[in-house]
Structure formats: structure tokens, C-alpha cells
N, C-alpha and C positions, 0 to 999 in steps of 0.2 A: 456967674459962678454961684450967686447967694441964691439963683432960680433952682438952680440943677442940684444945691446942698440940700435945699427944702423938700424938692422933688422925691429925691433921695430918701428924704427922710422921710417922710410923709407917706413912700412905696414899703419904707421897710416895720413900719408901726402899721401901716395894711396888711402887709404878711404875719405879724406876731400876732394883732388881732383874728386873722384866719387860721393858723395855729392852732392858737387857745378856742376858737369853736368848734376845730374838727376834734381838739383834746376832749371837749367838753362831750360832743355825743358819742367818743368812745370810752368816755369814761362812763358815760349812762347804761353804753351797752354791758359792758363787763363789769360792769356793778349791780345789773339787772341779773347777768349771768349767776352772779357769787349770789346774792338773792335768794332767787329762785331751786338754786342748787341746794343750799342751807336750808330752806323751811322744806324740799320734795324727798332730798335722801335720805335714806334709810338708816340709822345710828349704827354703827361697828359692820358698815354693807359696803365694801365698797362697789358701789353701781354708777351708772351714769351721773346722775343727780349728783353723788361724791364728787365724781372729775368733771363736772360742770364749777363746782363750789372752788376745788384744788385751784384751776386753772383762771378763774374769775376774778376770785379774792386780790393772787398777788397783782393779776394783771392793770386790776384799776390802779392800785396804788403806784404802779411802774409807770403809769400814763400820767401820774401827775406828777411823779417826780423827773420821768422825761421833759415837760413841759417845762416846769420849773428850770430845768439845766441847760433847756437850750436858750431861755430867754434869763432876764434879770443884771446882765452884765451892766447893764446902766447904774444898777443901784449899791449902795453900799456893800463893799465885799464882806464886812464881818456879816451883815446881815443875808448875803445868799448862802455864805459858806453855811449858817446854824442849819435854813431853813432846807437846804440839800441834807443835810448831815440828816436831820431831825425827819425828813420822809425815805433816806437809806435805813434807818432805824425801826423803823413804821413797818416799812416791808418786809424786814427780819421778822418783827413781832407778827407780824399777819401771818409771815409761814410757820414759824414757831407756835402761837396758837391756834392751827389751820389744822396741823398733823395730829396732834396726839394732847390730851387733858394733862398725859405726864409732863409734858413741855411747859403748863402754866405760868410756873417762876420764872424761867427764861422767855416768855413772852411778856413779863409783864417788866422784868428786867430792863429788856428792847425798849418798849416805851416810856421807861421812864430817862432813858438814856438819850429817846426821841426829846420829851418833852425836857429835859436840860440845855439839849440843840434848838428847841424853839425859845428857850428862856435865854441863851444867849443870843439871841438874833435879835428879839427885841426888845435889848441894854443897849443895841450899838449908837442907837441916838437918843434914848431914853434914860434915865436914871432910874434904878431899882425902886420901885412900886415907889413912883413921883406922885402917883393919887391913891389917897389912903381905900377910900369908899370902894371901891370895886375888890383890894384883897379883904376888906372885911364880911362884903356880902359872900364874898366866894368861898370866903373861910368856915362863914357860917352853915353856907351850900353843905361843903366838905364836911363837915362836921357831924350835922344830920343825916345824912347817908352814913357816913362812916358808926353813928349810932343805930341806924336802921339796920346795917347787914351785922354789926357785930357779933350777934349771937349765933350769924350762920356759918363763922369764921373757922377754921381749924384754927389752930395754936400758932400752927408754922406759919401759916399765912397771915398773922397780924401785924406784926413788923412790918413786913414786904406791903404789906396794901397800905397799912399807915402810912410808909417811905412815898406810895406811889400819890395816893391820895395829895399829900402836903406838894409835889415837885408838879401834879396837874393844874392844883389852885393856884399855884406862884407861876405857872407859864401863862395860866386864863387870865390870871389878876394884873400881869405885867402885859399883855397885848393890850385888855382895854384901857389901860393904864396911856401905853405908847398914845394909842388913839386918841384920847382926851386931851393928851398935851401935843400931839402932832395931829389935829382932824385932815380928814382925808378918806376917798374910796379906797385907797392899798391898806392903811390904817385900818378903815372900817371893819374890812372885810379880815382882815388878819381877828382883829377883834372875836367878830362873828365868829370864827373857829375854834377859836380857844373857848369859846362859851356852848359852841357845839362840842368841843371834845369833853367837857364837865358833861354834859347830857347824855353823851352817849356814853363812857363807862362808869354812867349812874347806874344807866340804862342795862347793861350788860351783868355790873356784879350783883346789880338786886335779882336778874336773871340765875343767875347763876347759882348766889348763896344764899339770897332767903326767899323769893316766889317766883315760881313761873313767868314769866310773860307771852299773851301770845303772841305770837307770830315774832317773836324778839328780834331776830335774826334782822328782819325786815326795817323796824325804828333801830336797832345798833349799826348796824352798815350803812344805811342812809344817814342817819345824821353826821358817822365817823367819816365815810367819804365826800359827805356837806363839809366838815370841819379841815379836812386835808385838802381839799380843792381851794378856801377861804382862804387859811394859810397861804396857799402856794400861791395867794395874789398878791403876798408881800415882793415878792422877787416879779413879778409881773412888769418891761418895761412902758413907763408911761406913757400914755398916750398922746399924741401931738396934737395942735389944734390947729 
């Protein structure tokens, strides 16, 4: 019977393994999609290029929060429920700021509502910022951005970006936080996203309110769905040996 439990098991961590790489290159696809769509369409056109971008964008982030839901039941439930919540939030925000520039508050709203869902997921075995060094450097991150776009600010938007700015640095600071007091690849990697997601809406509001970037589209969505795919390897279950 301990042959046929291991067997068992060992079949069914080969299936979630094969899972999470068929997830993987359809997330590259429809990440390529939204891509491609964003840097070829035409602004206020809606053409192919648009409904390539439309249809791309939500799709990758769907693929990883499918992933994420159908695995993880092995792992602490406070810590799937955040990290579920925290990419159904993700996806609001994607189509929220997908559609329309007027939508911006409400997508940034979304994500910071994500990012309080990833700030609760990893408290569940963690104690709130248990290592100092990582929310100081992030702080500092935060701070120098939040200096550099200042002046590109509306009035209305600086609350709201402050609000969002402080609730990203406390999700990044508390993952590598988690990490250093729990080492580990699920750790790591959760890590890694919260330090990709500081990057990329560095990445996006310096885009946005004080320079250009090229090709922006292209380094914001890759890093963003680098950082949500990392994340989603918190709820990943473990691998057997």
C-alpha cells in the first residue's frame, strides 16, 4: 500500500509539473500576443493590433491565475486564498487599465487591492517585515521614483500614487522578507516577484508621467507577467522527491 501511496503521488506531482509547463508556454504565447498588440496598434484605432492587445493582456493573467487555482491545495490556505484574491485583482486592473486612460484610478485602485492580497499571503507564516533591510532598501526604491515622477503628477493623482507606491514596497519588502526567514525555491521565487513588480510600475509611471520609454510596453508586461507568474509559485504544490 506505501508502494501504490507513493506511486500515487509521485503520478500526481508529474501532472501538476506538466500543468505548470503547458501554463508556462501559454502564458508566453498570450503574453507575446498583448505585446505585440500594445507596441503595433494604432492609439484611439481600434484595429487588429487593438483586439490582439484586448484579448492577450487579460488572457495571460487568466492563465496564471487558472494555474495557481487549480494547484496549491497542499499549502497553507491563508496563503492561497491572498495569492488567488491578489491575481482576481490583477485581472480587474489589466482590463481596467486595458480600456480607457479614464479608467486609471480604478486600475490602480485594483492593484493595490491586489497587492494588500499578496501582503496578506505572506504574513501567514511570516511576521510583518521580520527583516528590516529589505523594507529599507525598498523604501528607498520607492521614494526616489516617487521623487523622479513627482512633477509629472496631476494633483489628484498624488494621494492615489503615494497610497499605491507605500502598499507595493510593503508587499515586495514582506515577500523577501518571508524568504530570508523561510529560504526556499516557493519563497525565492515569490521574492523575485515582488521585486519584479517594484520594476515594472517603476517601469510604467515613469512611462507614463515623466519620459517616454521605448518600446515600454514590451519591459512593463514582461517584467509584470515575470512578477505574477513568481508569485503564483507561492501556491505551487511541492515537488516530491
Amino acid at each position: 500500500m506505501r508502494e501504490t501511496a507513493t506511486s500515487s503521488a509521485a503520478s500526481a506531482s508529474n501532472g501538476d509539473a506538466a500543468r505548470w509547463r503547458a501554463g508556462a508556454v501559454a502564458l508566453v504565447v498570450a503574453a507575446l500576443a498583448a505585446i505585440a498588440g500594445a507596441l503595433l496598434r494604432t492609439p484611439g484605432v481600434l484595429d487588429g493590433w487593438t483586439l490582439l492587445h484586448w484579448i492577450g493582456k487579460p488572457l495571460a493573467t487568466a492563465i496564471v491565475l487558472g494555474l495557481a487555482w487549480r494547484g496549491g491545495h497542499a499549502v497553507d490556505a491563508r496563503l492561497r486564498r491572498g495569492v488567488l484574491a491578489g491575481l482576481a485583482f490583477s485581472l480587474a486592473g489589466d482590463v481596467l487599465l486595458m480600456l480607457s486612460p479614464a479608467l486609471f484610478v480604478g486600475g490602480l485602485l485594483a492593484f493595490l487591492v491586489a497587492h494588500l492580497c499578496y501582503l496578506y499571503a505572506f504574513t501567514a507564516d511570516t511576521r510583518l517585515f521580520a527583516r528590516r533591510l529589505p523594507l529599507l532598501v525598498l523604501v528607498a526604491i520607492g521614494a526616489a521614483v516617487l521623487f523622479f515622477l513627482w512633477s509629472g503628477l496631476a494633483p489628484a493623482l498624488e494621494g492615489p500614487v503615494i497610497a499605491y507606491v507605500a502598499v507595493l514596497v510593503a508587499m515586495a519588502a514582506q515577500a523577501v522578507a518571508r524568504w530570508q526567514v523561510h529560504p526556499g525555491p516557493r519563497t525565492g521565487m515569490a521574492a523575485l516577484g515582488g521585486v519584479l513588480f517594484v520594476a515594472s510600475d517603476a517601469l510604467l509611471a515613469i512611462d507614463r508621467f515623466r519620459t517616454p520609454i521605448p518600446a515600454a510596453a514590451l519591459w512593463v508586461l514582461a517584467t509584470y507577467w515575470a512578477a505574477q507568474w513568481s508569485i503564483a509559485q507561492s501556491v505551487r504544490t511541492p515537488q516530491r522527491q
